[in-house]
C-alpha positions as CSV (number, residue, x, y, z in Angstrom):
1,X,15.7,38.8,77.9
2,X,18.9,37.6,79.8
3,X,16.6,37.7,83.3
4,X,13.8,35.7,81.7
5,X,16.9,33.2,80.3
6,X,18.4,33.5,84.0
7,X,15.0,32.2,85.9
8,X,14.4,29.6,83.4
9,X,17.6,28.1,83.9
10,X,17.1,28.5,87.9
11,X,13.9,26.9,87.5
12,X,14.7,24.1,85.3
13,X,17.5,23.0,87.6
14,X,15.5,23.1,90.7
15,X,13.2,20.9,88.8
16,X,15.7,18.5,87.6
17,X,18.1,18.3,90.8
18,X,14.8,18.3,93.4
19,X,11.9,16.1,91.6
20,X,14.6,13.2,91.5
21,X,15.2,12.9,95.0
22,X,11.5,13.4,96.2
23,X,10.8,10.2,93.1
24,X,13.4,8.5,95.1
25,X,11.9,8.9,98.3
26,X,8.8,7.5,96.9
27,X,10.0,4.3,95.7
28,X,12.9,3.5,98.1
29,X,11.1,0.9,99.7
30,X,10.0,-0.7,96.2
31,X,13.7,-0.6,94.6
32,X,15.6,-1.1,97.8
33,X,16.1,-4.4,96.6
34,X,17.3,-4.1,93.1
35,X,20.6,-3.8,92.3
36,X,22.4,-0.5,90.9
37,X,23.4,-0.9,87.2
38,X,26.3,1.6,87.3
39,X,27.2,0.6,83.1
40,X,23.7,1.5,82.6
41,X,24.1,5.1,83.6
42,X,27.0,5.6,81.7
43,X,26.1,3.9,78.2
44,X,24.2,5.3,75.9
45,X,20.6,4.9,75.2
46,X,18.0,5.4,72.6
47,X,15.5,7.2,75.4
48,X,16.2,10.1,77.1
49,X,15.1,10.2,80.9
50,X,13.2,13.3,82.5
51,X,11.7,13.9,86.1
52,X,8.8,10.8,86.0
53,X,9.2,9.9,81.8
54,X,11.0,8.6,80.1
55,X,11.6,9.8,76.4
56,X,12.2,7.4,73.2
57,X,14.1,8.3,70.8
58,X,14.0,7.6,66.6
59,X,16.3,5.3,65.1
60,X,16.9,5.7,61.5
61,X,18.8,2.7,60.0
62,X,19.9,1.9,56.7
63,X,19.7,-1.9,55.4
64,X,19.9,-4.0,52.1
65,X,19.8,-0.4,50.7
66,X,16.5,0.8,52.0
67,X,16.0,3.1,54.7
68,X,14.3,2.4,57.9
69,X,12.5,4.9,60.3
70,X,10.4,4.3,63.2
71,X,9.6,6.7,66.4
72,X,11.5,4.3,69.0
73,X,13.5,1.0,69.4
74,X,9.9,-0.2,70.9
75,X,8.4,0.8,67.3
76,X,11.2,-1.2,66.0
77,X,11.1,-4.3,67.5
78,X,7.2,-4.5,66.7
79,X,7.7,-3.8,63.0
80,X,9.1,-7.5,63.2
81,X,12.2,-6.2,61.2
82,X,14.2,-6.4,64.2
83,X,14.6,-7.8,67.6
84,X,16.7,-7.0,70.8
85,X,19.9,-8.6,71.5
86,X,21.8,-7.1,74.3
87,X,20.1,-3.7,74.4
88,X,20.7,-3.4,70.5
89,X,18.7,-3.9,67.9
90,X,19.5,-7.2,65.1
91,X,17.7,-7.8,62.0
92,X,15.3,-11.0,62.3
93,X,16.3,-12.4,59.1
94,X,20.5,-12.1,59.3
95,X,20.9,-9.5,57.2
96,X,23.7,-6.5,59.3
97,X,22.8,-3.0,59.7
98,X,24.6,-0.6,57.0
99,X,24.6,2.6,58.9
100,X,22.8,3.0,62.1
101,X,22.2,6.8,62.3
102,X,19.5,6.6,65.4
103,X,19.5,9.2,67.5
104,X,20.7,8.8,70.8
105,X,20.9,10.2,74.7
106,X,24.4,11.0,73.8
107,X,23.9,13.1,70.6
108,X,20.9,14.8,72.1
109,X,23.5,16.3,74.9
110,X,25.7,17.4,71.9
111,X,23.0,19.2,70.9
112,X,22.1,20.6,74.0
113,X,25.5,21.5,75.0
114,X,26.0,23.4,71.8
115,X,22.6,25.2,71.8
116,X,23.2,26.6,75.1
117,X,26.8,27.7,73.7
118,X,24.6,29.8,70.8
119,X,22.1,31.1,73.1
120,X,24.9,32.5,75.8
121,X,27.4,33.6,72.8
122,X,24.2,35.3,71.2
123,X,23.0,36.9,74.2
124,X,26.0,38.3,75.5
125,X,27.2,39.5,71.6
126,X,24.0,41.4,72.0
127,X,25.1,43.4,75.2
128,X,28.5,43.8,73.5
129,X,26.7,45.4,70.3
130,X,24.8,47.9,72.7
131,X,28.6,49.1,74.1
132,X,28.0,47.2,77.6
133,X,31.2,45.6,78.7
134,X,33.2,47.4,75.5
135,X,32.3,50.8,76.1
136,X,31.5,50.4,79.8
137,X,32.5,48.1,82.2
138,X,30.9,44.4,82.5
139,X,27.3,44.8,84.2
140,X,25.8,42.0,86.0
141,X,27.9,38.6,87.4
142,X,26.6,36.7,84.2
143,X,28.5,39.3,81.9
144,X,31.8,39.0,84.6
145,X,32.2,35.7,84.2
146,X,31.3,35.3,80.7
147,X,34.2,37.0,80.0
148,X,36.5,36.1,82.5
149,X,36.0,32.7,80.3
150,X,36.5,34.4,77.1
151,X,39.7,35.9,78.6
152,X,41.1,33.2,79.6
153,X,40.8,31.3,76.3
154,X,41.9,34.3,74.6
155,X,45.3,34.7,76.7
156,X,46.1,31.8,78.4
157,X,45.1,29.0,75.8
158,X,45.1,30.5,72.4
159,X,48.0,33.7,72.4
160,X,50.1,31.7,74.8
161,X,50.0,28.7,72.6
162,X,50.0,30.3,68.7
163,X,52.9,32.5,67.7
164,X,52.3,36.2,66.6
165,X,48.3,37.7,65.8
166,X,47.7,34.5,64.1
167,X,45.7,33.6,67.7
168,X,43.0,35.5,66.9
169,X,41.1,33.7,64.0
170,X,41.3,30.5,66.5
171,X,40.0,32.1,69.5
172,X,36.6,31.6,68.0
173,X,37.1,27.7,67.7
174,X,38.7,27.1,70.9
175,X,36.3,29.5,73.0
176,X,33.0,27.3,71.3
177,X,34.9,23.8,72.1
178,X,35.9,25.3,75.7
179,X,32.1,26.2,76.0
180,X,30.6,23.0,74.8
181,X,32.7,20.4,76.5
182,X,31.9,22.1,79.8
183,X,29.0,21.9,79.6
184,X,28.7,18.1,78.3
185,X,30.8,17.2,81.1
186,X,28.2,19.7,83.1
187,X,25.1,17.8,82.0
188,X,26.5,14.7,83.6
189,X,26.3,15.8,86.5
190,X,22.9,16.2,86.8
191,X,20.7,13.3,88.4
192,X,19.0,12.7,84.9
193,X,21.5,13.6,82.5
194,X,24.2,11.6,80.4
195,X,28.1,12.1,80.0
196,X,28.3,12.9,76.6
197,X,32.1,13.2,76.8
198,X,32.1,9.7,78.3
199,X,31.5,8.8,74.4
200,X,34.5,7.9,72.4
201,X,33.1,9.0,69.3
202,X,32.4,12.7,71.3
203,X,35.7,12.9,72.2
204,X,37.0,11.3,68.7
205,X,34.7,13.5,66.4
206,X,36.2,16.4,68.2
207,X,40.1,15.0,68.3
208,X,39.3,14.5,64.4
209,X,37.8,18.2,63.8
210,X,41.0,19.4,65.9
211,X,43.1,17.3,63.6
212,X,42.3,18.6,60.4
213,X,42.5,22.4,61.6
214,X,45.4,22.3,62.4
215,X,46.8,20.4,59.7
216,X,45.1,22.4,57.6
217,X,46.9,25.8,59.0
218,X,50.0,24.3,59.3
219,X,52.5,26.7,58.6
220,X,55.4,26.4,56.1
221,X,57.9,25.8,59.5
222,X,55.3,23.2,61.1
223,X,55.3,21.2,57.9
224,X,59.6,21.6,57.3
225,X,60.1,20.3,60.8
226,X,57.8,17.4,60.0
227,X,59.6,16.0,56.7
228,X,62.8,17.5,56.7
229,X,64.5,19.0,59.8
230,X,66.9,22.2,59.1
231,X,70.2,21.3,60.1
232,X,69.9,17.8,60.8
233,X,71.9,15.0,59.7
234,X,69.9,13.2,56.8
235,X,70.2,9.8,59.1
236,X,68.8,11.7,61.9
237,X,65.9,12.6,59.7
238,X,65.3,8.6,58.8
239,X,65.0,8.1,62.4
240,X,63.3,11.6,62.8
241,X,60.8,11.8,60.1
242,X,58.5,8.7,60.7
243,X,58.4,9.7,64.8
244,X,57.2,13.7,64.0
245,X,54.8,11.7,61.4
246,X,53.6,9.4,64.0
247,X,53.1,12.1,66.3
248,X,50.3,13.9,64.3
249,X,47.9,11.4,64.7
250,X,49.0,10.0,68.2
251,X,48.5,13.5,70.0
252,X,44.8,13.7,69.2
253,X,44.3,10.4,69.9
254,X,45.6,10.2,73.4
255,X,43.8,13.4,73.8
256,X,40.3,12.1,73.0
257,X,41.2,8.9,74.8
258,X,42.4,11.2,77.5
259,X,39.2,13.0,77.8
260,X,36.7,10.1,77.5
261,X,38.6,7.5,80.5
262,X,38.3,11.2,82.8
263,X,34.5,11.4,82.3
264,X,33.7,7.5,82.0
265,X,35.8,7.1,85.3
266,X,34.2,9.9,87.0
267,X,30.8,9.2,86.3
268,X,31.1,5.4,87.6
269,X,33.0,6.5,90.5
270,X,30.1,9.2,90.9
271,X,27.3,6.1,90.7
272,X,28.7,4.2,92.8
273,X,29.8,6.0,95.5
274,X,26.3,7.4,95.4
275,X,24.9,4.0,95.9
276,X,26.7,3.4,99.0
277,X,23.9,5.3,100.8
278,X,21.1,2.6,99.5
279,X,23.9,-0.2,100.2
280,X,24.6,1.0,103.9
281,X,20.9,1.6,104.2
282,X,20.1,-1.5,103.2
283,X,22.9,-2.8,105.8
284,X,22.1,-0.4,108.7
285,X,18.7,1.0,108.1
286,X,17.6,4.4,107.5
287,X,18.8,6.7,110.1
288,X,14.9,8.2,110.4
């Protein structure tokens, strides 16, 4: 099963790094004139885009208390309910959109990025089950670094970073979140993919499950040197207190916003320094 997995995964990214460029070749000549939206690769859409389609995606809104569903912003728009202002959609008659729960290119590469975090975790659980790589050594590369991975979270992140054995019922957490932001920040890279992390309310939603962990396992000490600092002057805790308070909420924060400038920044950077080969060919002509 992990060989049929292996030469789907080959497969599929020959077919999604290859079939762009050779699409590319095919319409240079029509497109060498347009200009290259960089914001456009980066925001998020309600379409996802595949080797030669492109994908719409639902939109489920909620309005004046009714519910509205339709198969695509196109579907949308023709309903006469809505129209399109500046790539978003705006009721005709005034009234403001509730809760916008459409799906997007963004959430769709949540998804993806945590369903290939099942499958691998399944798969290699599997092996594990069967004694290989706990009775035996590791067989296979896939199984090496699977669990060079796992290591690595386990020692150098979690027991490094959490006092005692109390590591071990967070290793399961941190190893999923390790797993899944790679490989959000993975799926950028590829020519029809979207940065996922470049999403502040990616990086937020995970900042604000982070948060309420470990709040939620804060330990007698954690929560003592929060409101009341042993051995501390009470006007040192006046001053004290409100910063340690402040600090909670800060430190995920910057973290998320930490995360989300990295990808945002890397993907333009990415786009445009990839469309300085259609600039300079443009300029100097195509070197065949």
């Amino acid at each position: 099963m992990l060989q049929a997995f292996r030469r789907i995964a080959v497969t599929l990214l020959i077919v999604l790094f290859v079939t762009p460029l050779l699409h590319a070749q095919e319409t240079g000549d029509a497109n060498s004139k347009s200009s290259i939206d960089v914001m456009g690769q980066v925001l998020d859409h309600n379409s996802i885009t595949v080797p030669g389609y492109e994908i719409p995606l639902p939109c489920i809104l909620l309005m004046n208390g009714e519910w509205y569903f339709y198969k695509s912003t196109k579907s949308a728009v023709g309903s006469g309910e809505f129209k399109m202002v500046d790539e978003g959609l705006v009721p005709v008659d005034g009234s403001e959109i509730t809760l916008d729960l459409s799906i997007t290119s963004h959430l769709v590469f949540v998804w993806g990025a945590i369903l290939v975090t099942f499958l691998l975790t399944f798969l290699m659980s599997r092996k594990y089950k069967k004694g290989v790589g706990r009775e035996t050594e590791p067989h296979g590369w896939f199984q090496n670094v699977f669990e060079i991975t796992f290591v690595f979270v386990r020692d150098e992140i979690a027991k490094d970073n959490i006092p005692g054995d109390k590591y071990q019922k967070f290793v399961p957490f941190l190893f999923t979140t390790f797993l899944a932001i790679s490989f959000m920040n993975l799926f950028g890279l590829l020519p029809w993919g979207a940065t996922a992390t470049a999403d502040i309310t990616v990086t937020g939603t995970l900042a604000f499950i982070s948060f309420f962990l470990t709040q939620w396992n804060g330990s007698k000490d954690h929560w003592e040197h929060v409101f009341w600092f042993p051995n501390v002057s009470p006007l040192m805790r006046l001053i004290l207190t409100p910063i340690e308070i402040v600090g909670l909420f800060t430190k995920p924060f910057a973290l998320a916003v930490r995360l989300f400038a990295n990808m945002l920044s890397g993907k333009v950077m990415i786009i445009c320094i990839l469309g300085l080969i259609f600039i300079f060919s443009d300029i100097f002509g195509s070197a065949s």
